[in-house]
C-alpha positions as CSV (number, residue, x, y, z in Angstrom):
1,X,27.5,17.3,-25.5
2,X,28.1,14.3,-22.7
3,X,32.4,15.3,-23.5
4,X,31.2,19.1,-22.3
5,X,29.5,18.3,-19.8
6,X,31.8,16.3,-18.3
7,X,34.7,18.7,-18.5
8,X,32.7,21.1,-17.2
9,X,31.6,19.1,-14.6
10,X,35.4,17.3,-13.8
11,X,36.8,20.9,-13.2
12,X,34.4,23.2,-12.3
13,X,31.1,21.7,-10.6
14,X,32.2,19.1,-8.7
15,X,34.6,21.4,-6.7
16,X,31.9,23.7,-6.2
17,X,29.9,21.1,-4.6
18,X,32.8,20.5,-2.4
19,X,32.8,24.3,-1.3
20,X,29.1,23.8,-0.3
21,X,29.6,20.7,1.5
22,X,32.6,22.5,3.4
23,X,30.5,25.4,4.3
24,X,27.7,23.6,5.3
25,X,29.0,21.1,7.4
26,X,30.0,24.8,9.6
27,X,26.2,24.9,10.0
28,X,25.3,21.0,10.6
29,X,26.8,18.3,12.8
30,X,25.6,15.3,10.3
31,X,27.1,17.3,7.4
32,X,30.5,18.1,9.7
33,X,30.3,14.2,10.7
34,X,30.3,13.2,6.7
35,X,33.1,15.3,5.8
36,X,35.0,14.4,9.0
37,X,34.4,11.0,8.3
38,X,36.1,10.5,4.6
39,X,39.4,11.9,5.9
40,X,41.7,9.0,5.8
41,X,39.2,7.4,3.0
42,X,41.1,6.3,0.5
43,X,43.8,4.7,2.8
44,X,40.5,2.8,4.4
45,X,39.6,1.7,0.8
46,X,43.0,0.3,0.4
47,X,43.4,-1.7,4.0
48,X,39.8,-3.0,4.0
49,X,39.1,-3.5,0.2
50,X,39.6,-7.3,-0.5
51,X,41.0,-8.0,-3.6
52,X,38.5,-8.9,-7.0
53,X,38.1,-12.9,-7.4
54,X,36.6,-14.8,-9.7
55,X,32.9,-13.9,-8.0
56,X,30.7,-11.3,-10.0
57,X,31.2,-7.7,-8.2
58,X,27.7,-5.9,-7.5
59,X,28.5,-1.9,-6.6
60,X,25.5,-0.3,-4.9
61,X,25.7,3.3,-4.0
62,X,23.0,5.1,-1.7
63,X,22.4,8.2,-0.1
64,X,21.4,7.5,3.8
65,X,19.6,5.1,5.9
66,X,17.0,5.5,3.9
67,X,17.8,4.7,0.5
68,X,19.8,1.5,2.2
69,X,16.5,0.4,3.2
70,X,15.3,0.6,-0.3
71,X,18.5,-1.4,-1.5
72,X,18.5,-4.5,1.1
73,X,15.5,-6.5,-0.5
74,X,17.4,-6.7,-3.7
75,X,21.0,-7.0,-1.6
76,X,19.1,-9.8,0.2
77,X,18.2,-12.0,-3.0
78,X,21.6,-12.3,-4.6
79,X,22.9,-13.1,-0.9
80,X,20.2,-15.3,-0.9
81,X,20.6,-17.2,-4.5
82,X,24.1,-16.3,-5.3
83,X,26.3,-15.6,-2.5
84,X,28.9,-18.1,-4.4
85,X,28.8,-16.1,-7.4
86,X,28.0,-12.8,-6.2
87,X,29.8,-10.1,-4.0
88,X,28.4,-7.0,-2.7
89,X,30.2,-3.7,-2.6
90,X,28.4,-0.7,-1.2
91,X,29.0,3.2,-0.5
92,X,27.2,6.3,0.9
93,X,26.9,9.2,1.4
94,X,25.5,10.4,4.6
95,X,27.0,8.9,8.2
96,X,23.4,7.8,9.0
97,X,24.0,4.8,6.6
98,X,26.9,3.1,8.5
99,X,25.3,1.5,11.6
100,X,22.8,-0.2,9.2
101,X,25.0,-0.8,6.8
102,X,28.1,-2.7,9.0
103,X,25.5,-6.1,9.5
104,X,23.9,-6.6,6.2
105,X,24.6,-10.2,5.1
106,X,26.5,-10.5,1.7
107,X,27.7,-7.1,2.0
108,X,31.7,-7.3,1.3
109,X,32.7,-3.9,2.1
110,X,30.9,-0.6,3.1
111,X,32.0,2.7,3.6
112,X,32.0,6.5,2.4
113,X,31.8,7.7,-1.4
114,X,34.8,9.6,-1.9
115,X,34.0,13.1,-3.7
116,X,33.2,12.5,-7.2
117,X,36.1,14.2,-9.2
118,X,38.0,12.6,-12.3
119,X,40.5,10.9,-10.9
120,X,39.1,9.4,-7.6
121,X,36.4,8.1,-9.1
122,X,39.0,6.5,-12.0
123,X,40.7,5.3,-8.5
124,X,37.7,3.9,-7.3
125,X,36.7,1.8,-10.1
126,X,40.2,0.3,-10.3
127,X,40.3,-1.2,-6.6
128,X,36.7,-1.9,-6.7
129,X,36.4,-3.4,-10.3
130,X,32.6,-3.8,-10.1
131,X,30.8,-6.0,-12.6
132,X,27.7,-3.9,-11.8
133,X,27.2,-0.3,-10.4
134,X,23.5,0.3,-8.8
135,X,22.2,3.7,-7.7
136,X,18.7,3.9,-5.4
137,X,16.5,6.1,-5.9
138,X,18.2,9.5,-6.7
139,X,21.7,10.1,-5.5
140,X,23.6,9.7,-8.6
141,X,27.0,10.8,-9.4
142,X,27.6,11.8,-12.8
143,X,31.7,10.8,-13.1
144,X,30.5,7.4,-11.6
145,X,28.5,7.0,-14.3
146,X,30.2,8.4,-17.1
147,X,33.0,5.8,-16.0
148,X,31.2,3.1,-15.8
149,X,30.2,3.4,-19.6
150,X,33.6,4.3,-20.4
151,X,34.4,0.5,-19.2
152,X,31.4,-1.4,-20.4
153,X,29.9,-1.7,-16.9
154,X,26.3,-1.9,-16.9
155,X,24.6,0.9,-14.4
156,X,21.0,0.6,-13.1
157,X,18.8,3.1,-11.5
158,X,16.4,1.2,-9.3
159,X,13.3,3.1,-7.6
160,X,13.8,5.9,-9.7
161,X,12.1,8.9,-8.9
162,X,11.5,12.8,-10.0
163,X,9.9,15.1,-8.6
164,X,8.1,17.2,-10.5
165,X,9.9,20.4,-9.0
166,X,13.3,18.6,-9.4
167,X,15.7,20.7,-11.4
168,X,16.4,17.6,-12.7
169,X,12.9,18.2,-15.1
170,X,11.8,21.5,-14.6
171,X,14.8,23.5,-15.4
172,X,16.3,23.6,-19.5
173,X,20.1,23.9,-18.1
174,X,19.4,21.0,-15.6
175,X,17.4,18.8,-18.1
176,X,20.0,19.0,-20.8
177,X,22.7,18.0,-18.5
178,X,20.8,14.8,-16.7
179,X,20.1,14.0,-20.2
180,X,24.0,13.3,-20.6
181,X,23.9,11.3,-17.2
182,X,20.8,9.2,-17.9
183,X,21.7,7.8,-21.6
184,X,24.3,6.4,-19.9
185,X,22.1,4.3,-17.5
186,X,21.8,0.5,-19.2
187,X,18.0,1.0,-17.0
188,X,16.2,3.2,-15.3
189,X,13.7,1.2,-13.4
190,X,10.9,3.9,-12.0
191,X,8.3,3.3,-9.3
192,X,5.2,5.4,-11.2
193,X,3.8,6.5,-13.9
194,X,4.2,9.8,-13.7
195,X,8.1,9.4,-12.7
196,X,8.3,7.5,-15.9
197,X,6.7,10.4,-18.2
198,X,9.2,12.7,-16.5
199,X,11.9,10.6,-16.8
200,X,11.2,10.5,-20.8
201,X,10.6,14.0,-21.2
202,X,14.1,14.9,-19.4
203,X,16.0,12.0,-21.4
204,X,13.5,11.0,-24.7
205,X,16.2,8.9,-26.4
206,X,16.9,6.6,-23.3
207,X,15.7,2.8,-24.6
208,X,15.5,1.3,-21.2
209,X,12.8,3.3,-18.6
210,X,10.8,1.1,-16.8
211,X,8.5,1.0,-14.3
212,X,9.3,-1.9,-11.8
213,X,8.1,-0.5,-8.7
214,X,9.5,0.2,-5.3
215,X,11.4,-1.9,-3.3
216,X,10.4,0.3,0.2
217,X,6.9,-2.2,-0.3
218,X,9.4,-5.2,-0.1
219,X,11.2,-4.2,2.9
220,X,8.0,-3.4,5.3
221,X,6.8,-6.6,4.4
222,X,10.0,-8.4,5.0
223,X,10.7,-5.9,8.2
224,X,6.7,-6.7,9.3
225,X,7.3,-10.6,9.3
226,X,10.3,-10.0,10.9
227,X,9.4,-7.9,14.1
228,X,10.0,-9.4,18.0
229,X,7.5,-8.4,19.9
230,X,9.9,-9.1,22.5
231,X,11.7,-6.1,21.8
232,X,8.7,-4.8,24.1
233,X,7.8,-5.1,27.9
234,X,5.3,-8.2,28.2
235,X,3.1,-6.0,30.0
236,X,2.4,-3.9,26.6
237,X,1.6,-6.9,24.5
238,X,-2.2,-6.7,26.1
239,X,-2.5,-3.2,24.5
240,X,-2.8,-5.3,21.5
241,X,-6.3,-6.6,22.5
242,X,-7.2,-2.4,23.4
243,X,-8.5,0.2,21.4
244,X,-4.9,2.2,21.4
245,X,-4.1,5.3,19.1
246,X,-0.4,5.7,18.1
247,X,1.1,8.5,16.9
248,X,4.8,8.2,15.8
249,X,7.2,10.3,14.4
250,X,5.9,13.6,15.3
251,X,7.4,16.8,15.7
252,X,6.1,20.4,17.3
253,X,3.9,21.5,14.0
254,X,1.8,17.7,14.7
255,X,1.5,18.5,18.1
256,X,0.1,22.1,17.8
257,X,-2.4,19.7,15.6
258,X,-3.0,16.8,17.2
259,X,-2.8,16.9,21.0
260,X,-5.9,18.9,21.9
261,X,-8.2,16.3,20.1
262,X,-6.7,13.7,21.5
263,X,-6.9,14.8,25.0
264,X,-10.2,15.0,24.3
265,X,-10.9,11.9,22.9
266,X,-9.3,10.0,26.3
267,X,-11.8,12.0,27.9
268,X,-14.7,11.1,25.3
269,X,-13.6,7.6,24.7
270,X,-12.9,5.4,28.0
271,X,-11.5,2.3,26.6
272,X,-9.3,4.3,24.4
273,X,-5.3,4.3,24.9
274,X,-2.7,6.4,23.5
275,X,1.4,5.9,22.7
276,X,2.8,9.2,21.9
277,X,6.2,8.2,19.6
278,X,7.9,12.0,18.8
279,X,10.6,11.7,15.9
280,X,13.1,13.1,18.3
281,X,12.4,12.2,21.9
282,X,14.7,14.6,23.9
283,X,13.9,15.1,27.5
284,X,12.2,18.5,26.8
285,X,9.7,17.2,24.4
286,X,8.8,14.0,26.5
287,X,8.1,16.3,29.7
288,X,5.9,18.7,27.5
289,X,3.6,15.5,27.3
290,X,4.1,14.6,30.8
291,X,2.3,18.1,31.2
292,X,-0.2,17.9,28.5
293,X,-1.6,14.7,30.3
294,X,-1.2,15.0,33.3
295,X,-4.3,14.0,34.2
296,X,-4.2,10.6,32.8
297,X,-0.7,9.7,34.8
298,X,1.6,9.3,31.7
299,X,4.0,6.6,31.9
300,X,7.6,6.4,30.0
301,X,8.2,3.2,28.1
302,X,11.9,3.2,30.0
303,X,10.0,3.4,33.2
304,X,7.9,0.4,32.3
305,X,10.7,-1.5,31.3
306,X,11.9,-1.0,34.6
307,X,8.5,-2.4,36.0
308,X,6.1,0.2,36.2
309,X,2.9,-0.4,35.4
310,X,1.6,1.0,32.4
311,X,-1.3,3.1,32.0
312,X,-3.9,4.7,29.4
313,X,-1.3,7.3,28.1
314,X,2.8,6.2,27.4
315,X,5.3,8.4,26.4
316,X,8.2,6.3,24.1
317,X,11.2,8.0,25.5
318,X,13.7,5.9,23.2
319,X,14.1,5.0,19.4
320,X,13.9,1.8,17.3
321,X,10.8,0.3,18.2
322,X,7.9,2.1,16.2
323,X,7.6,-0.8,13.8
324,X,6.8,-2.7,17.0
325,X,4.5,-0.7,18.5
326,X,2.6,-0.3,15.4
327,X,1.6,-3.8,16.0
328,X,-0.2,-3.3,19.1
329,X,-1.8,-0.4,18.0
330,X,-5.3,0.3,16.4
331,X,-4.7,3.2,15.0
332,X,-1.7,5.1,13.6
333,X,-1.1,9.0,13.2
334,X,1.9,9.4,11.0
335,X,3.9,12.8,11.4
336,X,6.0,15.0,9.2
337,X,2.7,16.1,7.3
338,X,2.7,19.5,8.7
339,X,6.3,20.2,7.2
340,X,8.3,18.6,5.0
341,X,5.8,15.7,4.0
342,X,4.4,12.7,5.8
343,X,6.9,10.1,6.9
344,X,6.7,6.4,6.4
345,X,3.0,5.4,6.0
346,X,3.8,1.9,4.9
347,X,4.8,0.4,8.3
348,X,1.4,1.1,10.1
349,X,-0.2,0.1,6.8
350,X,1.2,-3.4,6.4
351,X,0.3,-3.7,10.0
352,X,-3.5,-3.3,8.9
353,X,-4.1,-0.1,10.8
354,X,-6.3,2.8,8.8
355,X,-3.8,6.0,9.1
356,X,-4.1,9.6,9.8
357,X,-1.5,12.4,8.9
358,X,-1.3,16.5,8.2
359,X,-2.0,17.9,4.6
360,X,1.3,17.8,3.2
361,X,1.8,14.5,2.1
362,X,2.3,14.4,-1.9
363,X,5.7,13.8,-1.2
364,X,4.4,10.4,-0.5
365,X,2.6,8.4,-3.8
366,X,1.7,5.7,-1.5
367,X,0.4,7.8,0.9
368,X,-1.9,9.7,-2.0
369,X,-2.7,6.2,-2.9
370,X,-4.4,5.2,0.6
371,X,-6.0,8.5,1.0
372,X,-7.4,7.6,-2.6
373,X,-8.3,3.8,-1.1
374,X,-10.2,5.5,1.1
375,X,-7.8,3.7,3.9
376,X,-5.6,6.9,5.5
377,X,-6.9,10.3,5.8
378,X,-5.8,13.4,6.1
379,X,-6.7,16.2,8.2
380,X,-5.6,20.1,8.5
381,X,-6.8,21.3,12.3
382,X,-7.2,20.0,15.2
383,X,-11.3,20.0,14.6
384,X,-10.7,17.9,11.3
385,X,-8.3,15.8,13.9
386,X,-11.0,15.1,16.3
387,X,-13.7,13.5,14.0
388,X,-11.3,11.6,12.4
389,X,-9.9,9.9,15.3
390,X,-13.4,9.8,16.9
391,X,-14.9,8.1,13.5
392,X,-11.9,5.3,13.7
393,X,-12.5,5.1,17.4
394,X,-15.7,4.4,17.7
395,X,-16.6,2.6,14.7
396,X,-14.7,-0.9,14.7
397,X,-16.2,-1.9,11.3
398,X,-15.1,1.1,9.6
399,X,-12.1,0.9,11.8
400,X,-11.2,-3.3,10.5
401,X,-12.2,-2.1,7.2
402,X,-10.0,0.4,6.4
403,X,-7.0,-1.2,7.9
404,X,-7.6,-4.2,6.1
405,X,-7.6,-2.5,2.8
406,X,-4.2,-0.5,3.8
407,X,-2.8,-4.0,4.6
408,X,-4.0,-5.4,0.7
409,X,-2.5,-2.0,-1.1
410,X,0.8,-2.5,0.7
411,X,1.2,-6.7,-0.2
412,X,0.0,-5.8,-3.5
413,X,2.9,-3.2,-4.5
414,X,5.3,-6.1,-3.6
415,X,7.8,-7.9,-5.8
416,X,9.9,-4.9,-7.4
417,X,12.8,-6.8,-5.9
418,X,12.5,-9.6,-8.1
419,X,12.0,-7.4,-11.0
420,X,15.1,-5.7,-10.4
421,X,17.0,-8.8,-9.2
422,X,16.0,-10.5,-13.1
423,X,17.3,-7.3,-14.6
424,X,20.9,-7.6,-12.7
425,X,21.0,-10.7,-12.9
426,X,20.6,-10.9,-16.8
427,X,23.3,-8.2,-17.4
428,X,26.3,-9.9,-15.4
């Protein structure tokens, strides 16, 4: 069935994922910027490629920014223990992965995955000649795979997820071929037990499914002993010291939420401080705050850079810093929860604040795991909204308590790195 599949796939799917990515990079300047961006590809491949030497050749393939950050704590330990050994090849797919990825130490050469047909992906394994390949999370290429096999390379999965809507598992057609994709994996390393039952049910005859965690709890840590505070004004560092409420990475559907009980609690509360962090902070959105609290003399982080003094209320007007404001904060309202699903939870969590976000977060296990530890809540209006923050305000035991407990979940989940890393490292 794998040989059917894979014809069918070689001439027929693939191309018509190339339509779809043509078409909808008409409708999306990130997509138009990815399929902009591998013109000239293979050419780059060829100038910048260095040639295979005696080192061991790691391939890792990811998505976006995201999924990089998922692969650096495992990139990190073979630069760490075997950068004389060890080389580190890596692609992507989306354009927001190549700022991050141009200054990751050990990483030989990065760039764009060409489109996964037959014969570039026969190309691509003959200038690359990995040792390895290593996919995160869920952005897997089926003629990468198939290839690898075909040579005897050994292919992980790490942080494997699916979802339980995925057509990956829910769907016969879609089962039956990921089945063909996975028994081709040497592992499958999954980050819960319920990814590993579906994992089993879509491929029953793979030998190798693991759970080994997820390598996202590695990275906040790392990123959490790594932050400068003085990536901040000095002047902030005394919110620190303040009862201060952030909220970061919100959109529109958090505000219509969130804003009115907080407003309210400024008024309620007179020690308390607030540091509004909106996911995109375009002029328009910053000056509907401005608005909003007016009465309490907003101030713009750029205009406190500049000297101004701050006040009870600042608006971030820039991006980059959230991990370092979560560290002054008391508090943390976490957006996206209203939408698409929460957004990162773990960075206020490592930080040891309790955290607050909308009802849509099962797109997060961690995040289900706090609300479960009893250290982040959820709310659904802005009444729900206003008890919650009050309750975290005002009571600093509760307050300690449930941060603290956030902090222990998040250092306890660590050390799927290593896991992964002994894996590797036993296979090449």
């Amino acid at each position: 069935m794998k040989k059917v599949y894979r014809i069918l796939y070689s001439t027929v799917l693939v191309y018509f994922l190339y339509i779809a990515f043509v078409i909808g990079a008409l409708f999306s300047a990130k997509t138009m910027s990815a399929l902009l961006g591998r013109f000239g590809l293979m050419s780059r491949y060829i100038k910048k490629l260095p040639s295979k030497t005696n080192k061991k050749r790691i391939w890792f393939h990811v998505s976006s920014a995201g999924e990089l950050e998922q692969a650096k704590p495992l990139i990190r330990l073979f630069y760490e223990r075997e950068k004389e050994e060890v080389e580190i090849i890596l692609t992507y797919f989306s354009p927001s992965a190549i700022k991050p990825a141009s200054n990751i130490p050990g990483v030989l050469f990065s760039d764009y995955l060409p489109l996964d047909t037959y014969f570039s992906t026969r190309r691509i394994f003959n200038m690359i000649s990995p040792d390895a390949v290593v996919f995160v999370k869920f952005d897997i290429w089926p003629n990468i795979v198939w290839e690898a096999e075909e040579r005897g390379i050994p292919t992980f999965l790490i942080d494997g997820t699916l979802h339980r809507k995925s057509m990956r598992y829910s769907n016969f057609i879609g089962q039956s071929f990921y089945n063909s994709v996975y028994m081709s994996f040497d592992l499958i390393g999954v980050v819960s037990e319920s990814d590993l039952k579906r994992f089993m049910i879509t491929s029953p005859k793979h030998h190798n499914v693991k759970i080994l965690g997820d390598t996202r709890f590695d990275q906040v840590a790392f990123r959490a002993s790594q932050n400068d505070p003085r990536k901040l004004p000095m002047s902030m560092q005394e919110y620190k010291e303040k009862l201060t409420i952030i909220c970061g990475s919100t959109w529109d559907a958090d505000d219509k939420n969130i804003l009115k009980p907080l407003r309210d609690l400024l008024e309620d509360v007179s020690l308390l401080n607030l540091i509004l962090v909106p996911h995109e902070p375009t002029p328009k959105h910053i000056q509907k705050y401005v608005e909003y609290f007016a009465a309490y003399a907003p101030v713009k982080l750029s205009e406190i850079r500049k000297g101004t003094k701050s006040g009870r209320v600042i608006l971030v007007d820039e991006v980059g810093c959230l991990a370092e404001l979560y560290r002054i904060a008391a508090v943390a309202y976490v957006g996206g929860a209203f939408s698409t699903g929460v957004h990162n939870v773990m960075e206020p969590s490592i930080m040891g604040l309790p955290t607050i976000f909308g009802p849509f977060y099962y797109n997060s296990p961690e995040a289900e795991a706090l609300v479960r530890n009893n250290c982040a809540f959820s709310g659904a209006n802005s009444e729900e909204f206003y008890a919650c923050f009050k309750k975290l305000a005002c009571d600093s035991a509760f307050r300690t308590e449930s941060g603290k407990n956030a902090q222990e979940f998040i250092k306890s989940s660590v050390g799927a790195d290593e896991k992964y890393y002994q894996e590797i490292h036993r296979a090449i």
